[in-house]
One Martini backbone bead per residue (centre of mass of N, CA, C, O) as a GRO file, in nm:
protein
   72
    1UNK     BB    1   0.906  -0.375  -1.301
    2UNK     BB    2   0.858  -0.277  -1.022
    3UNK     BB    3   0.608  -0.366  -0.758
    4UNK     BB    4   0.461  -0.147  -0.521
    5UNK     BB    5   0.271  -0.177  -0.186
    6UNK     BB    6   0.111   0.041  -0.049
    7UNK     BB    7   0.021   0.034   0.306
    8UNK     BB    8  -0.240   0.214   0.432
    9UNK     BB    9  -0.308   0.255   0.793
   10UNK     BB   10  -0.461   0.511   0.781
   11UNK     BB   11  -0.759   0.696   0.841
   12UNK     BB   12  -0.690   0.948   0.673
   13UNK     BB   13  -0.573   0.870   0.418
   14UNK     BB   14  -0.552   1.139   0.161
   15UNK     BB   15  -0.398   1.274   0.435
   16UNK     BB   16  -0.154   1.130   0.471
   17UNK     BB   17   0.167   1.110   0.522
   18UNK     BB   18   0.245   0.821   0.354
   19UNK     BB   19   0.120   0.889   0.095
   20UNK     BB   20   0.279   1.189   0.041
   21UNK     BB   21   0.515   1.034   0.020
   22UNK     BB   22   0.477   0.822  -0.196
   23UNK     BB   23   0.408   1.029  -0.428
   24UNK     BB   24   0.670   1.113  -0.436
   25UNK     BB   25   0.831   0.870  -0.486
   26UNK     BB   26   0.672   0.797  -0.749
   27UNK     BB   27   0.785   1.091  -0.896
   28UNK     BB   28   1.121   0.983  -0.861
   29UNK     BB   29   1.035   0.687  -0.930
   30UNK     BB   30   0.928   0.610  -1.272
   31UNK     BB   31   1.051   0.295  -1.249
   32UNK     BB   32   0.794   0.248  -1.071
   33UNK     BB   33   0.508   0.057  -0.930
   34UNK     BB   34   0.247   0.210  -0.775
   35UNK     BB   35   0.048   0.063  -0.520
   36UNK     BB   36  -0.262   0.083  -0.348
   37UNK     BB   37  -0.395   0.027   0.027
   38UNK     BB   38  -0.630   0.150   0.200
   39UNK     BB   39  -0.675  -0.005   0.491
   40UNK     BB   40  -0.773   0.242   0.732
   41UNK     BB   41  -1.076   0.302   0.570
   42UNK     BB   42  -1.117  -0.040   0.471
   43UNK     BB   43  -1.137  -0.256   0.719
   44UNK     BB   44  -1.477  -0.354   0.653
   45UNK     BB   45  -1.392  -0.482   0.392
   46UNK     BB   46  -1.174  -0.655   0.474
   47UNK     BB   47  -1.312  -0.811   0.668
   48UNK     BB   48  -1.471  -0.943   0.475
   49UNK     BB   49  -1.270  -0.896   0.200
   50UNK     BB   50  -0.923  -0.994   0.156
   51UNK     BB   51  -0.855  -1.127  -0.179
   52UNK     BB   52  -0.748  -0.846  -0.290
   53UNK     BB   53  -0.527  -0.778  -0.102
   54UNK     BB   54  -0.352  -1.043  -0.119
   55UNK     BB   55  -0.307  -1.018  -0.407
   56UNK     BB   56  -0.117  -0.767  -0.377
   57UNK     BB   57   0.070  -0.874  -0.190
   58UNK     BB   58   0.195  -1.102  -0.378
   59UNK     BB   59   0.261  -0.930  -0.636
   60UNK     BB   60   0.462  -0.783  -0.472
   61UNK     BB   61   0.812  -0.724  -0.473
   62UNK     BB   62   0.744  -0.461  -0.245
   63UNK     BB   63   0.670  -0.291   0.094
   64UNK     BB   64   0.477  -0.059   0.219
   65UNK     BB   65   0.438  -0.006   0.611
   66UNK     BB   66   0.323  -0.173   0.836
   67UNK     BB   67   0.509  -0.385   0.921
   68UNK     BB   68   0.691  -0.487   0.628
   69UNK     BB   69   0.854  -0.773   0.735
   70UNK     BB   70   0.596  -0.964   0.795
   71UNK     BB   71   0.559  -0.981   0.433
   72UNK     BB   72   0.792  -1.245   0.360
   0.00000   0.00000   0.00000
């Protein structure tokens, strides 16, 4: 199964473009494994503490995101 990780930057959250965009994605590609961090509501989190965030991103085998070609 893909495992993709989109990295949601919006401070909207859960009212964001990009979440709604993907969660359409994910309902239209039922054979691929939709992973969510929402980076821009929890940025003083990741800040503290990004190894759950990396580890997330390195399982990915393909990323949704800001500037998603920077994580090569």
């Amino acid at each position: 199964m893909n495992n993709i990780l989109v990295i949601n930057g919006s401070p909207k959250g859960k009212n964001s473009i990009t979440l709604h965009t993907c969660l359409f994605l994910e309902k239209k590609f039922p054979g691929y494994k939709f992973n969510y961090l929402d980076a821009g509501q929890r940025i003083k989190v990741l800040e503290k503490d990004f190894s759950p965030a990396l580890e997330a991103i390195r399982e990915a085998e393909k990323r949704i995101g800001p500037k998603s070609n920077s994580f090569k």
